[in-house]
C-alpha positions as CSV (number, residue, x, y, z in Angstrom):
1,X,227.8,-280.8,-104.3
2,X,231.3,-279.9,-106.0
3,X,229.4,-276.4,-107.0
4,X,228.1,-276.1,-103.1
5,X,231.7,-276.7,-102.0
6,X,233.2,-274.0,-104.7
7,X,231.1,-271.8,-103.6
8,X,231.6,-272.5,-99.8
9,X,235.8,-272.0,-100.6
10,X,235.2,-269.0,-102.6
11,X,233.5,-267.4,-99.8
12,X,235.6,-268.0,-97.1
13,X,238.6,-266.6,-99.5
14,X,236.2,-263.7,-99.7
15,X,235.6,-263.0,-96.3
16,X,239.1,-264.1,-95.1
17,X,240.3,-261.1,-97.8
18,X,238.3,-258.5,-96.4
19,X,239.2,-259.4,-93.0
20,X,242.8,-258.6,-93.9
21,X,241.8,-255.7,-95.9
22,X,240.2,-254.0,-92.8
23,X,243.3,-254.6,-90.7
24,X,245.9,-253.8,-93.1
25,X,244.3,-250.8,-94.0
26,X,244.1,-249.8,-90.3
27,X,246.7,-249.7,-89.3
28,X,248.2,-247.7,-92.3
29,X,245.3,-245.2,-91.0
30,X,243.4,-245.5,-94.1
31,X,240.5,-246.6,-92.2
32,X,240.1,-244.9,-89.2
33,X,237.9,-243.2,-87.4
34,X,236.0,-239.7,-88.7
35,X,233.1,-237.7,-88.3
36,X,229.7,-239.4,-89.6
37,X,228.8,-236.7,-92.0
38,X,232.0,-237.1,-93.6
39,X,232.1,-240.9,-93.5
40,X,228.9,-240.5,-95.0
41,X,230.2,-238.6,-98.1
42,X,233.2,-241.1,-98.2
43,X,231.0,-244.3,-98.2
44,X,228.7,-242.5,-100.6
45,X,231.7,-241.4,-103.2
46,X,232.9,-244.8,-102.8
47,X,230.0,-246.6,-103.5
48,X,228.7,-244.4,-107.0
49,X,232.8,-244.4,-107.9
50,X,233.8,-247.4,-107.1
51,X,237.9,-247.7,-106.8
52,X,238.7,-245.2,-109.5
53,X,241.6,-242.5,-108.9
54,X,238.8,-240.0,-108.9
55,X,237.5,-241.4,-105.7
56,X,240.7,-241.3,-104.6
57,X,240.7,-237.6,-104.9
58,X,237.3,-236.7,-103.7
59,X,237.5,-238.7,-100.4
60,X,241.0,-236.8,-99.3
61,X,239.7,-233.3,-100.4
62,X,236.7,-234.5,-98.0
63,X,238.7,-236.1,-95.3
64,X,241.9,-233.4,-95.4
65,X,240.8,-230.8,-97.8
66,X,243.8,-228.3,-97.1
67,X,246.6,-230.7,-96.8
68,X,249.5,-231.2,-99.5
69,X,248.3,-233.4,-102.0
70,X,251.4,-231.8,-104.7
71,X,254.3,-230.0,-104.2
72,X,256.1,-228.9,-107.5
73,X,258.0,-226.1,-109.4
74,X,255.2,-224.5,-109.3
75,X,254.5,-224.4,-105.6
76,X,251.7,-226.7,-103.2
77,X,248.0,-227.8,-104.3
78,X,245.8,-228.8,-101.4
79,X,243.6,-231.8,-101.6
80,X,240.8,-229.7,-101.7
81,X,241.8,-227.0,-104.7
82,X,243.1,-230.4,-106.8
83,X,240.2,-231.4,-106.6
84,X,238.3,-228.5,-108.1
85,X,241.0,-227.9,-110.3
86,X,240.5,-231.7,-111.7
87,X,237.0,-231.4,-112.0
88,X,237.2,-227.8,-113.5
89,X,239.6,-229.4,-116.4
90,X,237.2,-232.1,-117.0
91,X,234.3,-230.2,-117.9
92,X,236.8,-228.2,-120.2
93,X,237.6,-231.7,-121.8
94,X,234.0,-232.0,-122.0
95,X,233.2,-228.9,-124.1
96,X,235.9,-230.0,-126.7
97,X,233.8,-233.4,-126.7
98,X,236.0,-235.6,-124.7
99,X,233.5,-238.2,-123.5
100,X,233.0,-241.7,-121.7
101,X,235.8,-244.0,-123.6
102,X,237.9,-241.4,-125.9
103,X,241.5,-241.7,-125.3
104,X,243.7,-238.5,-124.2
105,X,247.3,-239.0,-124.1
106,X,249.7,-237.2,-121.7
107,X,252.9,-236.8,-122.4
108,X,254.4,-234.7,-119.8
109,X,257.3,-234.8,-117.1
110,X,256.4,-235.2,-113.4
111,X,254.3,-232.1,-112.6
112,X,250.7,-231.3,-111.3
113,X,249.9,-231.5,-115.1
114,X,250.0,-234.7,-115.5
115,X,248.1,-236.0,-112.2
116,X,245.0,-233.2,-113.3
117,X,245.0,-234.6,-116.8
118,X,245.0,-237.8,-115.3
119,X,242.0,-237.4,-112.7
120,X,240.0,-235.4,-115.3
121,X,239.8,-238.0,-117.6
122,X,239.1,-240.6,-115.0
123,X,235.8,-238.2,-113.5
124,X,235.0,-238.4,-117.4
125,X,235.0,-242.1,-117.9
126,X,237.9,-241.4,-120.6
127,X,241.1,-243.8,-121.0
128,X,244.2,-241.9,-120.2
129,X,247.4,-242.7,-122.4
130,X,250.8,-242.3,-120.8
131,X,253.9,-241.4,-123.3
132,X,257.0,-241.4,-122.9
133,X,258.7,-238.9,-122.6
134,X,262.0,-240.1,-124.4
135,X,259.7,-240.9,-127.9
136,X,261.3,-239.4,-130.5
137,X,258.6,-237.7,-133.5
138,X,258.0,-241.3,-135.4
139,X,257.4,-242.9,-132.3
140,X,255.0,-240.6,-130.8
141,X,253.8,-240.6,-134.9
142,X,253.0,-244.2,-134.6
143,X,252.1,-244.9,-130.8
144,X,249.3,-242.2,-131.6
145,X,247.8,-243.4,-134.7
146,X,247.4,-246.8,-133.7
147,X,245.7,-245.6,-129.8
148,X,243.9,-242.9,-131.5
149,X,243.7,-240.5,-128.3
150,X,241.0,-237.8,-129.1
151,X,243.3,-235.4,-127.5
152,X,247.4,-235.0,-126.7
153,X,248.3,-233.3,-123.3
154,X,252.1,-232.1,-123.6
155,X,255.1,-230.1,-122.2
156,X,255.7,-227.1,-124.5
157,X,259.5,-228.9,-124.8
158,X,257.9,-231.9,-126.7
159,X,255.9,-229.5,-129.2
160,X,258.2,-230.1,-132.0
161,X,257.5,-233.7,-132.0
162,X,254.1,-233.7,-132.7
163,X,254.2,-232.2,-136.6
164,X,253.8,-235.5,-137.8
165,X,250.4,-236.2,-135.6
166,X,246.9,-236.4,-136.9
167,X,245.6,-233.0,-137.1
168,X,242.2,-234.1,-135.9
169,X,244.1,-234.9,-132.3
170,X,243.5,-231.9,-130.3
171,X,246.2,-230.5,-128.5
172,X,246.5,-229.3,-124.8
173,X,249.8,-227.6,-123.3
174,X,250.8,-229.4,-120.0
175,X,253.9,-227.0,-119.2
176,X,254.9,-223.9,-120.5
177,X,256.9,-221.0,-119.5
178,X,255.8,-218.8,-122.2
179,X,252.9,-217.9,-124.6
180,X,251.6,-220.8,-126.6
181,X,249.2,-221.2,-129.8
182,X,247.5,-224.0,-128.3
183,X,245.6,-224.1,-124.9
184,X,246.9,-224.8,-122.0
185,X,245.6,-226.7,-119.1
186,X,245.6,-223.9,-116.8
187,X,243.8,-221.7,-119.1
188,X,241.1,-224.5,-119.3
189,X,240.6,-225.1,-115.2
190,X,240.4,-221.4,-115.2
191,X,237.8,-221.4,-117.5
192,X,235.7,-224.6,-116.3
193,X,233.3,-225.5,-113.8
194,X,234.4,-226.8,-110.5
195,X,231.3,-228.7,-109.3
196,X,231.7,-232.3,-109.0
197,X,230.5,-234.2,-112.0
198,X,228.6,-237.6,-112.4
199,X,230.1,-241.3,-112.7
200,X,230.6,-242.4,-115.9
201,X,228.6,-245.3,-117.2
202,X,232.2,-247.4,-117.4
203,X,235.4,-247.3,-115.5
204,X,238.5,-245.6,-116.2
205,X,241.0,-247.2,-118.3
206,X,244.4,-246.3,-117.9
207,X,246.9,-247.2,-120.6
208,X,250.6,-247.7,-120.0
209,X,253.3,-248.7,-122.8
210,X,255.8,-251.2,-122.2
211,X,259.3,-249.5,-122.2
212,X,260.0,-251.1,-126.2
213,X,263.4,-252.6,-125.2
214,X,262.9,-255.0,-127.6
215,X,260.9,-253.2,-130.2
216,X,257.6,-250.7,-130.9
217,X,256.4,-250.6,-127.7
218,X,252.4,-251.8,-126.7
219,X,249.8,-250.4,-124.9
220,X,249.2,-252.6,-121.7
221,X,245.4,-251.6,-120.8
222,X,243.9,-251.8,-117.4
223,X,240.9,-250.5,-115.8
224,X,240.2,-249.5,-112.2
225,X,240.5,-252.8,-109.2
226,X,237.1,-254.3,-107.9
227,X,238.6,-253.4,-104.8
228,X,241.3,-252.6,-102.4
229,X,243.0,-256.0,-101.9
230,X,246.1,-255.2,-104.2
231,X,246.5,-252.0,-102.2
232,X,246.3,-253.7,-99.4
233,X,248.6,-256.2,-100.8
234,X,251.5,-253.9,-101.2
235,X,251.2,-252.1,-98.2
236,X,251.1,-255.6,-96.6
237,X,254.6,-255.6,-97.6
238,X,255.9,-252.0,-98.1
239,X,254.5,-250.1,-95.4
240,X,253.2,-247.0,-96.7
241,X,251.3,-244.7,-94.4
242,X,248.5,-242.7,-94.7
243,X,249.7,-238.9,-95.1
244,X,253.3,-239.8,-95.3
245,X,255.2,-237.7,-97.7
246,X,256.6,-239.3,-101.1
247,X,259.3,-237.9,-103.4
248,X,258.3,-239.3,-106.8
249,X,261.3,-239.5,-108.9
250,X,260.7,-242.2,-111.2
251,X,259.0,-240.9,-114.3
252,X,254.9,-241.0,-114.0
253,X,254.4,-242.4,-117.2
254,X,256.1,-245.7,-115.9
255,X,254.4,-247.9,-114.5
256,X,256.4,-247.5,-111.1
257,X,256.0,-243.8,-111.0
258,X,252.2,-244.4,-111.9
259,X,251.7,-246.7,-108.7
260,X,253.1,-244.2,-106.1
261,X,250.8,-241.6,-107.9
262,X,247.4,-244.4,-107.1
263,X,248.4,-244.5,-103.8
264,X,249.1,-241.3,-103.0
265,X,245.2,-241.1,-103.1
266,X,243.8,-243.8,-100.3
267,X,246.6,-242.3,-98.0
268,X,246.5,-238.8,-98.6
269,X,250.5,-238.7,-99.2
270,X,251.9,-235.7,-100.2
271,X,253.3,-236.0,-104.0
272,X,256.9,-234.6,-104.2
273,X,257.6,-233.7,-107.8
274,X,260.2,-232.1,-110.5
275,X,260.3,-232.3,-113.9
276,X,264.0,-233.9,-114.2
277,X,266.1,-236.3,-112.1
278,X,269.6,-234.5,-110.8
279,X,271.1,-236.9,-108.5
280,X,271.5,-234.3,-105.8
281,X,268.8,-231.7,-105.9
282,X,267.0,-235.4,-105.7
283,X,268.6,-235.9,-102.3
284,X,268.0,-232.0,-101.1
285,X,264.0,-232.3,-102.4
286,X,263.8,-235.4,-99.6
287,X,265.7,-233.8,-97.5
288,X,263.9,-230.3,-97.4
289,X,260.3,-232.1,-98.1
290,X,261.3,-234.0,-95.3
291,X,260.2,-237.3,-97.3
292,X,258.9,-240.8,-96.0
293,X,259.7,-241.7,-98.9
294,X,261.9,-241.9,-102.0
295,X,260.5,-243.3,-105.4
296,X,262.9,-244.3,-107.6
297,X,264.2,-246.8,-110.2
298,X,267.7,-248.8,-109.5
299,X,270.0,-246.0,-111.9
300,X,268.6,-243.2,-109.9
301,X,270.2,-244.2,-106.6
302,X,273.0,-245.7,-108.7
303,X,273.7,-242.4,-110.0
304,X,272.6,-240.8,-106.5
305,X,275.5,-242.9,-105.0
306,X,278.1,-241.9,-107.6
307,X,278.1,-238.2,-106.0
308,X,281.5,-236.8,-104.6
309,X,281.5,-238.5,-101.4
310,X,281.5,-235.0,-99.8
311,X,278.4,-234.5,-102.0
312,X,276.8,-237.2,-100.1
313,X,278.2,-236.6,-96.8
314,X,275.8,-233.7,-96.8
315,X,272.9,-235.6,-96.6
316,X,272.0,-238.2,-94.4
317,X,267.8,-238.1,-95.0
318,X,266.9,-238.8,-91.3
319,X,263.0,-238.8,-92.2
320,X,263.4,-241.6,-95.2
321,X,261.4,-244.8,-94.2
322,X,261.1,-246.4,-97.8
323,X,263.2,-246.6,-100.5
324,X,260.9,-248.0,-103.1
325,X,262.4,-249.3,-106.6
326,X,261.3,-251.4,-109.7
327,X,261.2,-250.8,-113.7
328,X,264.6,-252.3,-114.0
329,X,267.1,-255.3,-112.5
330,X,268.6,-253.9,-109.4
331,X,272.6,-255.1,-109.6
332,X,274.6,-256.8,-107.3
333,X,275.3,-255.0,-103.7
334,X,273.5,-251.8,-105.2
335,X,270.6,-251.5,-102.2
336,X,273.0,-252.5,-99.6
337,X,275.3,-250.0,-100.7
338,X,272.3,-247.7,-100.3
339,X,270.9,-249.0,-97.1
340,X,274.6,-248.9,-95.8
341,X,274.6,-245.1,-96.4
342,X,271.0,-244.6,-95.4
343,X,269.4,-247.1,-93.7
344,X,267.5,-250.5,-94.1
345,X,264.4,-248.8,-96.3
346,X,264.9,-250.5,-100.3
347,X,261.7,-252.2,-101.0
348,X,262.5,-253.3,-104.6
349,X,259.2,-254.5,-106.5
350,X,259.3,-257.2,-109.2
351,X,256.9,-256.7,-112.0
352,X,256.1,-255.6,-115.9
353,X,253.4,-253.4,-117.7
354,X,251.8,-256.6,-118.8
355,X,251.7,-258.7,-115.3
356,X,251.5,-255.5,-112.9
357,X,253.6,-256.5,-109.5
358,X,254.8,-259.9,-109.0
359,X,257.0,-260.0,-106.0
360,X,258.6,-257.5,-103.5
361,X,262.2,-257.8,-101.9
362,X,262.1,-256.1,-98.0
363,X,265.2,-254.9,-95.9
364,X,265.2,-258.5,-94.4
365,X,265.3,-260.0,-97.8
366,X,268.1,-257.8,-99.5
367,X,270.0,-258.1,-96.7
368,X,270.2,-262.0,-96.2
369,X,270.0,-262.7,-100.0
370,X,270.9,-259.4,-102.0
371,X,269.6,-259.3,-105.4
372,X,266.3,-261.1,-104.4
373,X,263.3,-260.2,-106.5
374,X,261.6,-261.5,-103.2
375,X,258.6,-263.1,-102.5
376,X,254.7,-262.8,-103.7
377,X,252.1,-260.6,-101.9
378,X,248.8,-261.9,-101.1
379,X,246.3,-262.5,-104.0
380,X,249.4,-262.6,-106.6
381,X,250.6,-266.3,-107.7
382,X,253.9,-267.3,-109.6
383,X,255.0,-270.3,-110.7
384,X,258.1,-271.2,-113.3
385,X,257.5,-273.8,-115.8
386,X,259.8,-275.6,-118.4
387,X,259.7,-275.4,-122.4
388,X,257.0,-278.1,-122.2
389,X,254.7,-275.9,-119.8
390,X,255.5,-278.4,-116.6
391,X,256.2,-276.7,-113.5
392,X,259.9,-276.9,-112.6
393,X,261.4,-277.8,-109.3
394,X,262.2,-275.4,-106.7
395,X,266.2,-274.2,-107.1
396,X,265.9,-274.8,-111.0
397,X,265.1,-272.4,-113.4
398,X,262.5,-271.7,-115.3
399,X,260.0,-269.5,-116.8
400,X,258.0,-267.0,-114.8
401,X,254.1,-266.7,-114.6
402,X,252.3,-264.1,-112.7
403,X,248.6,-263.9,-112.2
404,X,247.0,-261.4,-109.8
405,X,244.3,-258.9,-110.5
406,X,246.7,-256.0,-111.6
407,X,247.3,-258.0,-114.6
408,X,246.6,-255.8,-118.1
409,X,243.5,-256.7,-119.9
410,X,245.6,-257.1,-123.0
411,X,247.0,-254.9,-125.9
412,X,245.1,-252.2,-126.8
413,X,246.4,-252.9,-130.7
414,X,245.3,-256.8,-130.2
415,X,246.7,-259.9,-128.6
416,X,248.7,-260.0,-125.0
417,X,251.2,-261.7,-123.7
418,X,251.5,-266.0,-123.5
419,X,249.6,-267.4,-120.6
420,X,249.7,-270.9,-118.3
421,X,247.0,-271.9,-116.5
422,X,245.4,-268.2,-116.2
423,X,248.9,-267.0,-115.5
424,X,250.6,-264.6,-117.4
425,X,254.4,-264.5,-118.7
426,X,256.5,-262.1,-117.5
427,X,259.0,-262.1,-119.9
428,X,261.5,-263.7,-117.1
429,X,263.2,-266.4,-116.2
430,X,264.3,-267.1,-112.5
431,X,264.5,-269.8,-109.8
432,X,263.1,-269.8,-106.2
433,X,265.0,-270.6,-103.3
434,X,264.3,-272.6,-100.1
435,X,263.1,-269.9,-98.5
436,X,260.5,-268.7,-101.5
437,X,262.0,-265.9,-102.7
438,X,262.0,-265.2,-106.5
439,X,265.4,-264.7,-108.3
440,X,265.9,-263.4,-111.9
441,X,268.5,-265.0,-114.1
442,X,267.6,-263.0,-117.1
443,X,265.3,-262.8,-120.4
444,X,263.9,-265.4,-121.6
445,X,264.6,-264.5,-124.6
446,X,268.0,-263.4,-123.7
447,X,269.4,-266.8,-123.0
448,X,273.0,-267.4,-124.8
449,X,274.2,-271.2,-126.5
450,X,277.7,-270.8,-126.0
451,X,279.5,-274.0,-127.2
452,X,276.5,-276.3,-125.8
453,X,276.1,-274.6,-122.4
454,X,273.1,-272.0,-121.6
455,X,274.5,-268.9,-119.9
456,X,271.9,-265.9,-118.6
457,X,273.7,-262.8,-118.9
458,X,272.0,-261.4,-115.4
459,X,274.2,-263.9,-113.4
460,X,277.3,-262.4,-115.3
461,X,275.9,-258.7,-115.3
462,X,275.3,-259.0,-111.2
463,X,279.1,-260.3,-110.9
464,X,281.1,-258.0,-112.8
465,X,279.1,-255.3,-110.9
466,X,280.4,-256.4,-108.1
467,X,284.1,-255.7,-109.0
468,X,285.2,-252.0,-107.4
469,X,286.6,-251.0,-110.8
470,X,282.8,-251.5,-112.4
471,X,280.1,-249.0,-112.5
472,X,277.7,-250.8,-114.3
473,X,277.7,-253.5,-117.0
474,X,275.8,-255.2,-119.8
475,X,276.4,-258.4,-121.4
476,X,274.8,-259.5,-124.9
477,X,275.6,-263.3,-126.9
478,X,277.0,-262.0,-130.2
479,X,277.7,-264.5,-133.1
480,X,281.3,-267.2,-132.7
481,X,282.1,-269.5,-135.9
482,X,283.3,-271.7,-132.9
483,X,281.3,-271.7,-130.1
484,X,277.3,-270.5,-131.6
485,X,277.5,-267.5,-129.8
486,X,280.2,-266.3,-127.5
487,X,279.5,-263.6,-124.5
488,X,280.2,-259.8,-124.9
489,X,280.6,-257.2,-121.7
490,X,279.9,-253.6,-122.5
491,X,281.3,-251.9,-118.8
492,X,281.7,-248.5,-117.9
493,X,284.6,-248.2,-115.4
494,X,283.8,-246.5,-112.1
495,X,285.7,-242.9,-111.7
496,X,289.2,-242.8,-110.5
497,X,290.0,-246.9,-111.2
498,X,291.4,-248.5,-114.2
499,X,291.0,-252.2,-115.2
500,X,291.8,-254.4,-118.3
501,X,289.8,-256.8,-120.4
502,X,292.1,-259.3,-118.8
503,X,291.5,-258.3,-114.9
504,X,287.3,-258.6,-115.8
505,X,287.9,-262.2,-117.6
506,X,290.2,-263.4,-114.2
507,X,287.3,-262.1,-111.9
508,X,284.4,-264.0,-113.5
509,X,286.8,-267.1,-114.1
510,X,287.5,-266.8,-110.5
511,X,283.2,-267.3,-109.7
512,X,282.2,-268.9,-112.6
513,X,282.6,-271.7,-114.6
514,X,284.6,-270.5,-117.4
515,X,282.1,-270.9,-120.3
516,X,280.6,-267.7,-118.7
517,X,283.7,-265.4,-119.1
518,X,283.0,-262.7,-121.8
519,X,285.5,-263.3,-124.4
520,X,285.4,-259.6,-125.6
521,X,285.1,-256.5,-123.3
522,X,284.5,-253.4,-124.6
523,X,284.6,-250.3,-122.4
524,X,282.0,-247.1,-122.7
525,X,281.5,-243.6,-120.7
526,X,277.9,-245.0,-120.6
527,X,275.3,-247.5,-121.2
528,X,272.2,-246.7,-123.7
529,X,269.6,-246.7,-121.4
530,X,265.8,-245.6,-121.6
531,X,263.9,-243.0,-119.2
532,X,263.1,-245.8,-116.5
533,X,267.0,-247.1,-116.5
534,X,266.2,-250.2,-118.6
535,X,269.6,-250.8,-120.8
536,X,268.8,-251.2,-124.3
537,X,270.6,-254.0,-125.6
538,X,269.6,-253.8,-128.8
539,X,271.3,-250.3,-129.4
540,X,274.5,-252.2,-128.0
541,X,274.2,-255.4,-130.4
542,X,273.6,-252.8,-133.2
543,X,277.1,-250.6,-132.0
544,X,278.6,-254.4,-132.1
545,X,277.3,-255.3,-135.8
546,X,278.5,-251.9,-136.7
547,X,282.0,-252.1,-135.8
548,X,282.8,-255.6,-136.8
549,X,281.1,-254.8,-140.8
């Protein structure tokens, strides 16, 4: 009987999940009427495919075969020709013997390179492994012999880095504006065939690195969704359109930049991309592109709204409906700032490589509670527990958990992350409010002991923000003889204001209780930061031990 009534729950979830599928995907024109033949092809592709980024592409060349689907440096790709042009490359990767399950890693900036390279290895059945760009030669040296990619897609720029790579790795130029030794991905879609290939026995698998803030970083894998309740998840809450056009700033081999790229492909969007963030050729590509939206993490629009104010007053992006951000903390007033300037569009998404998305601040919420992480989208659960693993009170803080079906498989070198009741840690700690949104306090493994009392440095971070003279901050617990650990404020001082150690210590004294004052400020021109905007603390601890030896 208790089986008989699982089973009876289970299927009204299911039903109740593909009613809301149908009518969120609706009306963001996903599904919507077409011509038989071609709903024919697109049921068909669906159902050999399943939900797979190369499905994606062959159902928008079908439905709008000579609309945008990229625009970059080196001018527009329709649906249609990307298409070709992705199946082309992956016969190519076929010939060298790229099959079903070998890795091929991509390390290239945002440009049609990196989306072909991407959809050719999922039409093969291959796992795609995204670099970052910012590795330095061990890195990459190390990332690669542990993931073993049977080939290494790359920017001519990077080619230096790869001398210490396996030579059995075959190499594939993503960008050039020269003559090469090795080939190129052009000069293998010009030389492949552009018929449409078979589905692979297995899905794609699609491997994304955490950002290594706090050491080597992993390889978070994931395959392809069952189906399309996360999309429909997300645009339940951030209302992306089908054939809306999206600037895609944040780097693609993020996570972030990596989610606007999947769904670009149910809606048919229009990919905006260049190779490097400039704050205001940023502004002028969403202005000329005339952009729905703007993808981005929280230092691009930080650095966006550190422009000349004439700079700014230049543009005032009348076609922007969503600002989407994630990959790092946004601080203090930042998106109001923003939506002051440019209207209520920040949708900032909470989330990691290992747990996927876990909640998403609107407008509404940024506005009545700025600095919100927000509140969970359908199918995605969270729940904060205590050292002990009991489930903390709402208002108090505690330990975040995240379970949806997004979540990474695991590390691809071996273990994952720690898990609760099928949920996974994000790393976090936070506290929800009465209203169920999610706030972030900090690390959990960031937490400071400073004479008995536990301080977060987010809550201090998000305060000293605040202060006109700030233009952004980072706090770390360094070692007291006294107190444990004492706090330690590393602030770069907005252009055109000056402020002491002394004004800083008065303002959080003034908000907080006093064992939360920084007893040591020490000004920069910048903070260390990695390509997504993440501040890397451990490079400021290590300037600290350094100066004080």
């Amino acid at each position: 009987m208790a089986n008989s009534k699982l089973s009876a729950a289970g299927l009204r979830a299911s039903i109740s999940d593909s009613i809301f599928e149908v009518k969120v995907l609706r009306e963001a024109g996903i599904v919507e009427p077409m011509r038989p033949d071609k709903a024919l092809k697109i049921g068909s592709t669906f159902l050999r495919w399943g939900a797979s980024p190369a499905t994606g592409v062959t159902t928008a060349a079908i439905h709008y075969p000579h609309e945008m689907a990229i625009v970059d440096e080196r001018g527009a790709l329709s649906w249609e020709r990307l298409h070709r042009r992705s199946n082309a490359l992956a016969h190519s990767f076929a010939a060298m013997g790229i099959g079903p399950g070998d890795g091929v890693g991509i390390m290239c900036r945002n440009h049609r390179g990196f989306i072909e390279a991407t959809l050719a290895a999922a039409k093969l059945g291959a796992s795609a492994l995204y670099l970052n760009t910012m590795f330095a030669g061990p890195q990459l040296v190390e990332v690669t012999k542990r993931e073993g990619p049977k080939a290494l897609v790359y920017d001519e720029e990077f080619g230096d880095l790869l001398a210490g790579v396996d030579d059995s790795v075959k190499r594939i130029v993503g960008w050039c504006d020269g003559a090469v030794s090795d080939p190129t991905l052009e000069s293998l879609i010009e030389g492949g065939d552009e018929s449409d290939l078979k589905p692979p026995p297995d899905k794609p698998k699609f491997v994304i690195l955490t950002s290594g803030t706090t050491g080597t970083p992993k390889g978070a894998q994931r395959s392809s969704p069952e189906g399309l309740l996360p999309i429909a998840s997300l645009i339940d809450n951030i209302p992306f359109r089908s054939r809306m056009t999206m600037m895609i700033a944040a780097p693609l081999f993020h996570s972030w930049g990596f989610f606007h790229f999947v769904m670009s492909l149910p809606t048919a969007a229009t990919m905006v991309l260049r190779r490097k963030f400039d704050p205001e050729e940023t502004l002028k590509a969403v202005e000329q592109s005339r952009a729905d939206v703007l993808a981005a993490v929280p230092v691009m629009i930080q650095r966006i709204l550190t422009l000349p104010e004439e700079t700014l007053d230049k543009y005032s992006l009348p076609s922007l409906k969503i600002t989407s951000l994630s990959g790092s903390a946004l601080p203090g007033e930042l998106a109001i700032e923003w939506m002051d300037r440019f209207g209520d569009n920040v949708y900032n998404l909470y989330g990691s490589t290992e747990v996927a998305y876990a909640t998403v601040a609107t407008p509404e919420d940024l506005r009545a509670a700025p600095g919100t992480a927000g509140k969970p989208p359908r199918g995605t659960k969270i729940c904060l527990y205590d050292e002990q693993g009991e489930q903390v009170p709402q208002g108090q803080v505690g330990r975040i958990f995240v379970g949806n079906e997004m979540a990474m498989e695991g590390y691809t070198g071996g273990g994952g992350k720690e898990m609760l009741d099928g949920l996974y840690s994000s790393g976090d700690v936070g506290h929800i409010d009465e209203n169920g949104r999610l706030f972030i306090d900090g690390r959990d493994d960031e937490m400071i002991v400073s004479g008995g009392e536990n301080v977060f440095p987010r809550e201090v971070e998000d305060l000293l923000s605040d202060h006109e003279a700030v233009e952004e901050v980072a706090v770390i617990g360094i070692e007291d003889d006294e107190f444990g650990q004492r706090l330690k404020a590393f602030v770069v001082v907005r252009s055109g204001f000056e402020v002491s150690e002394g004004d800083l210590a008065s303002h959080v004294k003034a908000n907080l209780a006093a064992y939360k004052t920084p007893r040591e400020v020490e000004f920069l021109e910048e903070l260390p930061r990695n390509a997504t905007g993440k501040v890397l603390k451990r490079d400021l601890r290590a300037r600290h031990e350094q100066a004080s030896a």
